[in-house]
C-alpha positions as CSV (number, residue, x, y, z in Angstrom):
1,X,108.3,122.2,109.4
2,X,107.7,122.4,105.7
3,X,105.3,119.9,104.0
4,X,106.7,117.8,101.7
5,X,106.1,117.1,98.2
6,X,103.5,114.9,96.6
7,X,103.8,112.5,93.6
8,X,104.0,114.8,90.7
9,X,105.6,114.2,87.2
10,X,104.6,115.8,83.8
11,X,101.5,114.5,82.3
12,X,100.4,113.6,85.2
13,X,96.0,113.3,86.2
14,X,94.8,114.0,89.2
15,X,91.2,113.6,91.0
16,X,92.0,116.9,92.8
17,X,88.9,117.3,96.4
18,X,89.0,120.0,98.6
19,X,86.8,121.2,101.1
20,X,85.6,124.3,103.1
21,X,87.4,124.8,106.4
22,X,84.7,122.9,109.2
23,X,82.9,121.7,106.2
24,X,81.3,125.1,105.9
25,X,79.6,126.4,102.9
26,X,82.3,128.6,100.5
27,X,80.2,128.6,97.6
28,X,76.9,128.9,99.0
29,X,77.0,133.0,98.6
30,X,75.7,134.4,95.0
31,X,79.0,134.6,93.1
32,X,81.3,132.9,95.4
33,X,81.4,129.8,93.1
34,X,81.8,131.9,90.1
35,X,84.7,133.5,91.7
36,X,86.3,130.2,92.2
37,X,85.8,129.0,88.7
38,X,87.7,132.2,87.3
39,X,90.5,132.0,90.1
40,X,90.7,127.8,88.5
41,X,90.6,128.9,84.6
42,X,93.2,131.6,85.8
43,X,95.7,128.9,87.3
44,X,95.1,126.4,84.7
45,X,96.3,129.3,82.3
46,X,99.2,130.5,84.4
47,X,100.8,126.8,84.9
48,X,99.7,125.1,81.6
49,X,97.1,123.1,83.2
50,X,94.5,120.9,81.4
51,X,90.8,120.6,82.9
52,X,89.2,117.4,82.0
53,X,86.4,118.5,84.2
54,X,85.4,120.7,87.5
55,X,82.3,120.8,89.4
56,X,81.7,123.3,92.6
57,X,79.7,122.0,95.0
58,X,78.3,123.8,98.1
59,X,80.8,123.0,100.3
60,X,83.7,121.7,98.5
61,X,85.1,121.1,94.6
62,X,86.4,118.4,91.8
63,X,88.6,119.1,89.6
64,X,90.6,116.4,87.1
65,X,93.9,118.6,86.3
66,X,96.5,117.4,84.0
67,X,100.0,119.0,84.5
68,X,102.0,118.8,81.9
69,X,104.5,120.8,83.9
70,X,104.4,118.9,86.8
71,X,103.5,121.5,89.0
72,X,100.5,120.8,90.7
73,X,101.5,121.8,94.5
74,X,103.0,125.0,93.0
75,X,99.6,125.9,91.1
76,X,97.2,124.6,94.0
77,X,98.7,127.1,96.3
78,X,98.0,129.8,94.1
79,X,94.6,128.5,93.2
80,X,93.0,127.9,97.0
81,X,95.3,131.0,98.3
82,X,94.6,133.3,95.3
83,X,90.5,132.0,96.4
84,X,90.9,132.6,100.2
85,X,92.0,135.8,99.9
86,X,89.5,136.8,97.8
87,X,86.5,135.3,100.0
88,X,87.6,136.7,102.9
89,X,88.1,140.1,101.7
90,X,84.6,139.7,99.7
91,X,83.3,138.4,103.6
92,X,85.3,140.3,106.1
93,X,86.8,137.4,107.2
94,X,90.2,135.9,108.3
95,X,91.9,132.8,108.8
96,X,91.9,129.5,106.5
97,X,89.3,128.9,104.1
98,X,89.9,125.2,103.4
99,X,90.5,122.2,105.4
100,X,93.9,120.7,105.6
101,X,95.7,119.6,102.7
102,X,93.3,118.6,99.2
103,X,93.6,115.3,98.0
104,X,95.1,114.1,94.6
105,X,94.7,110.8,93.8
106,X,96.3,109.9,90.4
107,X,94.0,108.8,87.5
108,X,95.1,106.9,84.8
109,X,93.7,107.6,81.3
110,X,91.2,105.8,79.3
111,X,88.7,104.1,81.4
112,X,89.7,105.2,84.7
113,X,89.6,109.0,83.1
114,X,86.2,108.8,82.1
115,X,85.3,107.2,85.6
116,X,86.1,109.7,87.3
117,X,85.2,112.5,85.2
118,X,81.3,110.7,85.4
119,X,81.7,111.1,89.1
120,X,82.6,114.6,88.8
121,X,79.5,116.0,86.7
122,X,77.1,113.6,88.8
123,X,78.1,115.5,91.9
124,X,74.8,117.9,92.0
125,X,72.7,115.2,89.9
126,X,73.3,112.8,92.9
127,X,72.8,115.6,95.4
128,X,69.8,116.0,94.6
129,X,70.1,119.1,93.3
130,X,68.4,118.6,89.5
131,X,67.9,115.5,86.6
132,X,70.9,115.0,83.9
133,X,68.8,117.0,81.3
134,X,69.4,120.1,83.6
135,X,73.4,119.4,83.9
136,X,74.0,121.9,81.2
137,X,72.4,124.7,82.7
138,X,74.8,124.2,86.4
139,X,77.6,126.3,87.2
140,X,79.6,126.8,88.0
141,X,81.1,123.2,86.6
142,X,82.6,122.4,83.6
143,X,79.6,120.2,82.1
144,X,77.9,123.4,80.8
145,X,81.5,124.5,79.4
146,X,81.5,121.6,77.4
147,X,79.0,122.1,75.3
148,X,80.2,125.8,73.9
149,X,82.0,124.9,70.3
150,X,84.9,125.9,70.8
151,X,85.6,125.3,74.1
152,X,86.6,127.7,76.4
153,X,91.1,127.4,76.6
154,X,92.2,125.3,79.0
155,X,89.4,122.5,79.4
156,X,89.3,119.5,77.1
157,X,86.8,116.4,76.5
158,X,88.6,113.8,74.4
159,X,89.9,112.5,77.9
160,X,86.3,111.4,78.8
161,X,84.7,111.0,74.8
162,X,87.1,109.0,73.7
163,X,86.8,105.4,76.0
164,X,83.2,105.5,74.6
165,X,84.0,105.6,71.6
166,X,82.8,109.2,70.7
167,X,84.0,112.4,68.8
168,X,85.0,115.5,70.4
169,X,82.0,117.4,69.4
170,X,79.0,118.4,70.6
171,X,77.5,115.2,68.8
172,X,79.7,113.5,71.0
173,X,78.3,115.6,74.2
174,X,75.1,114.6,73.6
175,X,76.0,111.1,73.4
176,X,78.1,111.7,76.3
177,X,74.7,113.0,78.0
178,X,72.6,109.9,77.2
179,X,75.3,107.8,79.1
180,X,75.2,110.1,81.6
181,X,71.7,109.3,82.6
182,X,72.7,105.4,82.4
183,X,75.2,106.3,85.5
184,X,73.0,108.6,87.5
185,X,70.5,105.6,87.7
186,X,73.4,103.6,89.4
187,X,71.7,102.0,92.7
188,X,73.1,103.1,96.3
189,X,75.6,100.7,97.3
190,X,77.5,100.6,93.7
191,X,76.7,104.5,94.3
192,X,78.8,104.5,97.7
193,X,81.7,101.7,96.6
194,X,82.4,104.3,93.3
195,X,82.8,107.4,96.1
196,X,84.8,105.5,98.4
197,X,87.0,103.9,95.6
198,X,87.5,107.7,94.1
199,X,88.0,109.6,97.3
200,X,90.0,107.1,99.1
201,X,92.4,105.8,96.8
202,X,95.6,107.1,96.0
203,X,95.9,105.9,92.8
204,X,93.3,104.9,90.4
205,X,93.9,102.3,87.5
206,X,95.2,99.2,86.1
207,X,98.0,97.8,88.1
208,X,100.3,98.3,84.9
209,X,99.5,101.8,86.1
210,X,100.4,101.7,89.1
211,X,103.8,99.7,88.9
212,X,104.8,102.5,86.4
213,X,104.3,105.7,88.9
214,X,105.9,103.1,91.7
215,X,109.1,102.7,89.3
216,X,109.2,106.6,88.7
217,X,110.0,106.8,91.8
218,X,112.3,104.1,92.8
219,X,114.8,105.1,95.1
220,X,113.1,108.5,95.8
221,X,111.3,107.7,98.4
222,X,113.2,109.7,100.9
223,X,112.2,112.7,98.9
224,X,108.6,112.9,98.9
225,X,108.9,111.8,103.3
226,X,105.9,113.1,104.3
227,X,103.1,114.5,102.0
228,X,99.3,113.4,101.6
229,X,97.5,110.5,102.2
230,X,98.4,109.7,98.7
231,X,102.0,110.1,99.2
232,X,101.8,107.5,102.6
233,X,99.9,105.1,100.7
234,X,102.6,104.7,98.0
235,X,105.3,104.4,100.1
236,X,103.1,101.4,102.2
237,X,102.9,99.8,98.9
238,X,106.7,99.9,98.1
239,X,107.5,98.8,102.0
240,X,105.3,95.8,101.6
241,X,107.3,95.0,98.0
242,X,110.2,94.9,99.9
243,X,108.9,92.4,102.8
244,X,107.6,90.3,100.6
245,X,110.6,90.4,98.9
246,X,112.2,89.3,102.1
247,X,110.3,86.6,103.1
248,X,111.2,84.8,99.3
249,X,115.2,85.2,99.9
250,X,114.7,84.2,103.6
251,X,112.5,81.2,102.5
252,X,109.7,82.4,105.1
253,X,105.9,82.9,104.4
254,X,103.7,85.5,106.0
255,X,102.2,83.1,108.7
256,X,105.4,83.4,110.1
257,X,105.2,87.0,111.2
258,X,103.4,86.7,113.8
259,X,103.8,82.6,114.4
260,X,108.0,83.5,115.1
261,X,109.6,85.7,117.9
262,X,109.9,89.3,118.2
263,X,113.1,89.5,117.9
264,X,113.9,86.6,115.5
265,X,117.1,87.6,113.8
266,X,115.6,87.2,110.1
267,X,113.1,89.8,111.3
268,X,115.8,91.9,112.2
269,X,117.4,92.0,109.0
270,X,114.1,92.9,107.3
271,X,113.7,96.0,109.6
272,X,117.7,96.9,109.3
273,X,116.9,96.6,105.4
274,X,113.5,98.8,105.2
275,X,115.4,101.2,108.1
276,X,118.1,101.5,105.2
277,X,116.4,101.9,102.3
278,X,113.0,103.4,102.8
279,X,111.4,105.8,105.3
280,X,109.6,103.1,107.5
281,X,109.1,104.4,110.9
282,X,109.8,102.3,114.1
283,X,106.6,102.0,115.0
284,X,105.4,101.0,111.5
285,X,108.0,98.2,110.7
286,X,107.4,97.0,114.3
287,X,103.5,96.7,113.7
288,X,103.7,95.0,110.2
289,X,106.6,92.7,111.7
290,X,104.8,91.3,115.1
291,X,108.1,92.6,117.0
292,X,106.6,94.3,120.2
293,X,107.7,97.9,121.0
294,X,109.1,100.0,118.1
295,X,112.0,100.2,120.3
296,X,113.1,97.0,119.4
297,X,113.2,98.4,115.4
298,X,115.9,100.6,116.8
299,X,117.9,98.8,119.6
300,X,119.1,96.3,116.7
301,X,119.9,98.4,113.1
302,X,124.1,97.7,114.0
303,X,124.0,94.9,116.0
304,X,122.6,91.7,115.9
305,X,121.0,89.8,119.0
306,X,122.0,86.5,120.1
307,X,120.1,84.0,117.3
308,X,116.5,83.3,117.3
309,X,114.9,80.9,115.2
């Protein structure tokens, strides 16, 4: 079966993670991560993508990619299958080269731009690997392409200057770099809430933000079935909408899920609604609903039980 699409539109950000098949090391060989910085400036050329930043770690990669083109599945595939062929040929090797599907939570820009971005260049710092004053000497990553006047096509730094209030220019950088060294002395636990909150998320900024990409997509659901993690947790949030929705026409609050029979017949028209209009599963609807077996979602989408209060 073919995978599904995920949220793309033009103009679109994305926090784009992906990592070595079994977690192993792809760029630990001398050149590999070189080879995967030209094989990302190639596919950011090829598909009109811009780079608000990159960093190639060990084991896996960032990368903030705008697509003005929306075509961010189309230009991933080249990019990681243009990269495993390559590595294996330079290794001798076969098979996958990365695990599963890479992420691509959505970034907003502005604040949540620069957030991100921070995270991205602080990868090695916070690895352990050298201070902020070395950044500019690490590749491959886009922090030491940043400070080349001008930049190299394809990469820009306004996205990340600009909600600190600083020009695009190598002034600005080294502005940028103080700031930098503000972050990296973030303490542990705000350390791992930022990760978790970057990596986890499907969608990062304001809820203005969000309700916009949700409204993009109105009455597409159907269409992007399936997908990432990303995908799944943006059709959640649009199923809950809906419940909620629900429960104001019906006059019912959420207590009443779980405090009301299985088969009550208002829950019934809930499920027959989400079983009509979105792509809730059985087993999900009967979860969220308190109604028992997911067979239950199914025995009633034409017909009606006898009431139930």
């Amino acid at each position: 079966m073919s995978r599904k699409p995920r949220i793309c539109f033009s103009g679109a950000i994305y926090h784009v993670i992906s990592r070595g098949n079994y977690r192993k090391d792809l760029f630990h060989d001398p050149g590999s991560g070189e080879a995967f910085e030209r094989s990302l400036f190639e596919a950011a050329e090829s598909c009109n993508w811009l780079l608000h930043g990159f960093m190639v770690m060990s084991n896996h990669y960032h990368a903030v990619i705008e697509t003005p083109e929306a075509n961010l599945s189309k230009g991933m595939q080249w990019l990681q299958g243009t990269f495993a062929n390559r590595f294996n040929r330079f290794r001798g090797e076969y098979g996958h080269v990365f695990q599963g599907r890479f992420k691509s939570p959505l970034v907003e820009r502005g604040e949540p731009l620069r957030r991100v971005v921070d995270y991205v260049h602080l990868n090695p710092v916070r690895a352990g690997l050298l201070s902020v004053e070395d950044l500019r000497n690490y590749r491959p990553g886009s922090y030491s392409w940043f400070w080349n006047e001008p930049l190299p096509p394809r990469l820009v730094r306004a996205g990340f200057l600009e909600p600190l209030n600083l020009p695009d220019s190598l002034d600005g950088m080294r502005a940028y770099e103080k700031w930098l060294k503000t972050r990296a002395d973030v303490g542990a636990e705000e350390e791992e809430k930022l990760r978790e909150e970057l990596e986890d998320c499907w969608i990062l900024g304001s809820e203005d933000y969000r309700r916009s990409v949700q409204e993009k997509f109105d009455g597409d659901e159907r269409s992007l079935s399936g997908g990432g993690a990303e995908v799944r947790k943006w059709k959640e949030t649009k199923w809950e909408k809906l419940i909620r929705e629900e429960l104001r026409i019906l006059k019912k609050k959420e207590h009443d899920i779980p405090a009301s029979p299985k088969l009550a017949d208002w829950k019934i028209a809930i499920s027959r609604r989400l079983r009509a209009e979105t792509s809730a599963g059985n087993g999900w609807i009967a979860k969220r609903l308190h109604m028992g077996h997911p067979s239950n979602v199914s025995r009633y989408q034409r017909c009606m039980p006898k009431s139930k209060v």
